[in-house]
ZATI-123317 format. One record per residue (C-alpha): z, y, x; residue number from 1. Coordinates in Angstrom, 1 decimal. Layout:
// residues N
<atom <Z; Y; X>; NUM>,
...
This chain:
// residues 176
<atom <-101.6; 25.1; -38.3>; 1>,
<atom <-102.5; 28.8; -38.3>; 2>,
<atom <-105.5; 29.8; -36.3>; 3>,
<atom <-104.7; 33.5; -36.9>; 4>,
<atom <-100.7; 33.3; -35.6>; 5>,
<atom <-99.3; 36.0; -33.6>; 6>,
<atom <-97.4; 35.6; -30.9>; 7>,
<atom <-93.8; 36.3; -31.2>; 8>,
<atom <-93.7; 37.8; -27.5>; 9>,
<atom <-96.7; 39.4; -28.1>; 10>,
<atom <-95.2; 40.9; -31.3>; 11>,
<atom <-91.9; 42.0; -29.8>; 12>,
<atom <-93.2; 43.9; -27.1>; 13>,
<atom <-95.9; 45.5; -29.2>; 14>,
<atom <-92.7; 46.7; -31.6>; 15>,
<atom <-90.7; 48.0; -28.3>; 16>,
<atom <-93.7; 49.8; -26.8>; 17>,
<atom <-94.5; 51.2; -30.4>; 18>,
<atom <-90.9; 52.4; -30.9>; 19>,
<atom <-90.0; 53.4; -27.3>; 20>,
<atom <-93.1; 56.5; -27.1>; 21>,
<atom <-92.1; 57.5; -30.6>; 22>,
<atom <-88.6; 58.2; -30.3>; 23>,
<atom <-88.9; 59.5; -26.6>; 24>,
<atom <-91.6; 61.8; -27.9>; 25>,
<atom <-89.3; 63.8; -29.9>; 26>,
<atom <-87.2; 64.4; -26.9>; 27>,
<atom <-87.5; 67.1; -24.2>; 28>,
<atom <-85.0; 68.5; -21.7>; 29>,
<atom <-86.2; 70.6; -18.7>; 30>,
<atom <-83.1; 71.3; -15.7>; 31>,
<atom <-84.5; 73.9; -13.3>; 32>,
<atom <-84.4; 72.1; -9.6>; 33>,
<atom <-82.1; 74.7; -8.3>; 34>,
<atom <-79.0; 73.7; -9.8>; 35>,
<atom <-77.5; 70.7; -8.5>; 36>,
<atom <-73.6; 69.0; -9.5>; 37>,
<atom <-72.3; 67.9; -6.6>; 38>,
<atom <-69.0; 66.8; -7.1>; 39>,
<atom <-67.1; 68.6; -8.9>; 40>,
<atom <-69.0; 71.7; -7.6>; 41>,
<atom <-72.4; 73.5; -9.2>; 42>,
<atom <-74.7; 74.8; -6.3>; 43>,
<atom <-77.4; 76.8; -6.7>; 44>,
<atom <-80.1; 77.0; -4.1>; 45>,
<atom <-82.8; 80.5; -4.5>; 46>,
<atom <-84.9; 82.1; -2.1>; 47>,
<atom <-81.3; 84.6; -1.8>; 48>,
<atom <-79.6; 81.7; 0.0>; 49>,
<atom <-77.0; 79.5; -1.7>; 50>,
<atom <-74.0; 80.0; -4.2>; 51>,
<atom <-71.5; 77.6; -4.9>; 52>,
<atom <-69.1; 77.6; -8.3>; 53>,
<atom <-66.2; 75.3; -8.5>; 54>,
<atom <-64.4; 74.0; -10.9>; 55>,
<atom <-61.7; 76.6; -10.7>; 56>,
<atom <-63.8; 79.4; -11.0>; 57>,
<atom <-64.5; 80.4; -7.6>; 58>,
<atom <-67.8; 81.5; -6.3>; 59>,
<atom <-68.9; 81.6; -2.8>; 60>,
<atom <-72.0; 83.1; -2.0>; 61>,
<atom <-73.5; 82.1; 1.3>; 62>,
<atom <-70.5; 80.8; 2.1>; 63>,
<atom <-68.7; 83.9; 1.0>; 64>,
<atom <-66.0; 84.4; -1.3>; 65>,
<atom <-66.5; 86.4; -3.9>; 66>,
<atom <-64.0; 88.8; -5.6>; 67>,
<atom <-63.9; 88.0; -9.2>; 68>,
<atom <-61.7; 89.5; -12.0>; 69>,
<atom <-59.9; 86.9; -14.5>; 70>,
<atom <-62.4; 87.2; -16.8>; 71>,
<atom <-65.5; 86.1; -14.5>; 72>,
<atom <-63.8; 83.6; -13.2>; 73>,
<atom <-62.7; 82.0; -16.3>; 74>,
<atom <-66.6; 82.3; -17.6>; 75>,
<atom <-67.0; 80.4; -14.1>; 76>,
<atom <-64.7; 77.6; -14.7>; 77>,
<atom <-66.8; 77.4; -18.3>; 78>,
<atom <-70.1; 77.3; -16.7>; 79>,
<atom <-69.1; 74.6; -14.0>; 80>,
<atom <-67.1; 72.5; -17.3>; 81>,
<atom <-70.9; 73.0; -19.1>; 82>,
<atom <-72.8; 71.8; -16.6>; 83>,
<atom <-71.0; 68.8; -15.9>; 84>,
<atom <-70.2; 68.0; -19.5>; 85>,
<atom <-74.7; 68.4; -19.3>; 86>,
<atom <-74.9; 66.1; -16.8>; 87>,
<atom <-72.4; 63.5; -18.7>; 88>,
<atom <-74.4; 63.6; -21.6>; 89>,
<atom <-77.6; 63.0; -20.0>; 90>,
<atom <-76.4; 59.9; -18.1>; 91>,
<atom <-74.8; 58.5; -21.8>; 92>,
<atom <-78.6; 59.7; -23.5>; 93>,
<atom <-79.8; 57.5; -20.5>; 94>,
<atom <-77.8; 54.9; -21.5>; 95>,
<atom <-78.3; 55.0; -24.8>; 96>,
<atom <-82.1; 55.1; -24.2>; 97>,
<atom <-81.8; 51.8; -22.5>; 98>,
<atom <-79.4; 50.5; -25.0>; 99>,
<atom <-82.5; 51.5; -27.7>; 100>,
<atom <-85.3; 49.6; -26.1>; 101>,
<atom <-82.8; 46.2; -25.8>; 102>,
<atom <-81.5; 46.5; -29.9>; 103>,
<atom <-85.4; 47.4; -30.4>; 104>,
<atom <-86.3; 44.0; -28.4>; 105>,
<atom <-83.7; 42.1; -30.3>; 106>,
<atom <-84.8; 43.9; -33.8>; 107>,
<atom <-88.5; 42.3; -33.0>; 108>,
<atom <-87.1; 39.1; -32.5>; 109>,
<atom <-85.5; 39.0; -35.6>; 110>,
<atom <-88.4; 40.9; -37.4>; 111>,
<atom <-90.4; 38.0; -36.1>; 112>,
<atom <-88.3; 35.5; -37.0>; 113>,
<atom <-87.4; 36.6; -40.7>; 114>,
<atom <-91.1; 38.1; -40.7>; 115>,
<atom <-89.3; 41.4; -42.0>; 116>,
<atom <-91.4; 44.2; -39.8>; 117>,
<atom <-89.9; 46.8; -42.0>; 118>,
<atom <-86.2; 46.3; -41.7>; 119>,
<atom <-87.0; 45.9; -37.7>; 120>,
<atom <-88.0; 49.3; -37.9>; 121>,
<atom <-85.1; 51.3; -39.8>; 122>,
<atom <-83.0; 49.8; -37.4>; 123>,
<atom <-84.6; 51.2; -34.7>; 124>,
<atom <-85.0; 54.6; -36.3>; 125>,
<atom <-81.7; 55.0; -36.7>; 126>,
<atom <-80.6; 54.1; -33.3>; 127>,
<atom <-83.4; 57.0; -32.6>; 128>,
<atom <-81.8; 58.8; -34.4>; 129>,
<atom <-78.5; 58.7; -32.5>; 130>,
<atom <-79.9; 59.5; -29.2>; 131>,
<atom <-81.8; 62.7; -31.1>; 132>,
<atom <-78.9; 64.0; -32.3>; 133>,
<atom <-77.2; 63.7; -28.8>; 134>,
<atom <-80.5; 65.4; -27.5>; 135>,
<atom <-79.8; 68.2; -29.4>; 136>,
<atom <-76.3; 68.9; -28.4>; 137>,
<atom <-77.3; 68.3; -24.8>; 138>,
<atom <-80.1; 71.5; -25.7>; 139>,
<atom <-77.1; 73.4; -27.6>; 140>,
<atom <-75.1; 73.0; -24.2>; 141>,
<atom <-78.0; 74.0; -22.1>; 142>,
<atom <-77.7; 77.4; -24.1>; 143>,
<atom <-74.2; 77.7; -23.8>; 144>,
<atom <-74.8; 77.4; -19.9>; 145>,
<atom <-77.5; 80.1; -20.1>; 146>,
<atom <-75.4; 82.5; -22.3>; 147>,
<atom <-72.1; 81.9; -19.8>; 148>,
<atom <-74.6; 82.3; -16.7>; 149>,
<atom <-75.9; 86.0; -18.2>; 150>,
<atom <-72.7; 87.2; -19.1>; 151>,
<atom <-71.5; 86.1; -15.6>; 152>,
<atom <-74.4; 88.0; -13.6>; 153>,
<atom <-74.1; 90.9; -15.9>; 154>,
<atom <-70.4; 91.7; -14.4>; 155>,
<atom <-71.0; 90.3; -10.9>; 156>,
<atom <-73.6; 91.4; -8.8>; 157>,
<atom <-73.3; 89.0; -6.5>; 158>,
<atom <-74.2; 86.1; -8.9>; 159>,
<atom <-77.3; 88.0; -10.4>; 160>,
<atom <-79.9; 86.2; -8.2>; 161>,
<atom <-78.2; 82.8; -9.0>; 162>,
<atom <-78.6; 83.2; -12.4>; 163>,
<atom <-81.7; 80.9; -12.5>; 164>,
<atom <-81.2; 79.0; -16.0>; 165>,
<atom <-83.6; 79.9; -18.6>; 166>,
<atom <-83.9; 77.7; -21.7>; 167>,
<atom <-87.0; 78.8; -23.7>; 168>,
<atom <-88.2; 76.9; -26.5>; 169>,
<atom <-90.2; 74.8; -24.8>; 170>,
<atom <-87.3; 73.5; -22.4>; 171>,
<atom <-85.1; 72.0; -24.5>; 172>,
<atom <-86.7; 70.8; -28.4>; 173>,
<atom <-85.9; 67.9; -30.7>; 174>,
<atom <-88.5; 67.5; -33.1>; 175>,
<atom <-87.4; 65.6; -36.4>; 176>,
């Protein structure tokens, strides 16, 4: 009998909680509150009032429709297709997330079991690795939203004080 055994629950949730902060540490996504999906529309709340974009291009500020040249309302139809494609990746990165902490339960179970530690934790950090790489693209998105929103507001003054996305550095980084 060993005196100094560890427990195999024990060691499995000490692997998922080591793994979990690790990975999610490297991760970091900011979304301004004013922007909201709903539907297949984007709305944008400021202290100006509200505007709405839809998925055709069409922007109605304060319930107004705006005139909008080919052009701007193609950019629209882009910047609504962003968002949402945002907001799809961030409910797959969610999934994924969760889908990380069960194969990093299941990896301490077998690293317990096999006593392999090591090989537990490749397999984790490659599933990381995954969800990091999906991070990023979420953050290149983001910037593609930003860049579509300031081209936007430069041609339309009616969208200028919706224009409310900023991604600095600090919004949107994947370390490695």
């Amino acid at each position: 009998m060993h005196a100094h055994r560890r427990s195999p629950l024990l060691l499995a949730l000490l692997l998922v909680f080591a793994a979990a902060p690790a990975v999610a540490s490297h991760i970091h996504i900011s979304f301004d509150d004013e922007v909201e999906i709903e539907g297949d529309d984007i709305v944008i709340n400021t202290d100006d009032g509200e505007a709405v974009v839809t998925s055709d291009g069409r922007l109605t500020v304060e319930g107004r429709r705006v005139a909008l040249g080919e052009r701007d309302r193609q950019a629209l139809v882009l910047y609504n297709q962003t968002l949402r494609r945002v907001e799809d990746r961030a409910v797959e990165m969610g999934m994924h997330g969760a889908g990380l902490a069960a194969s990093a339960l299941a990896a301490a179970v077998v690293a317990i079991t096999t006593g392999d530690e090591r090989r537990a934790e490749r397999h984790i950090e490659e599933k990381a690795e995954d969800l990091k790489e999906a991070a990023r693209q979420l953050c290149q998105d983001m910037r593609t939203v930003e860049a579509l929103q300031d081209i936007v507001a430069e041609r339309v003054a009616a969208f200028r004080p919706y224009a409310v996305i900023e991604i600095d550095a600090d919004d949107c980084d994947v370390d490695d």
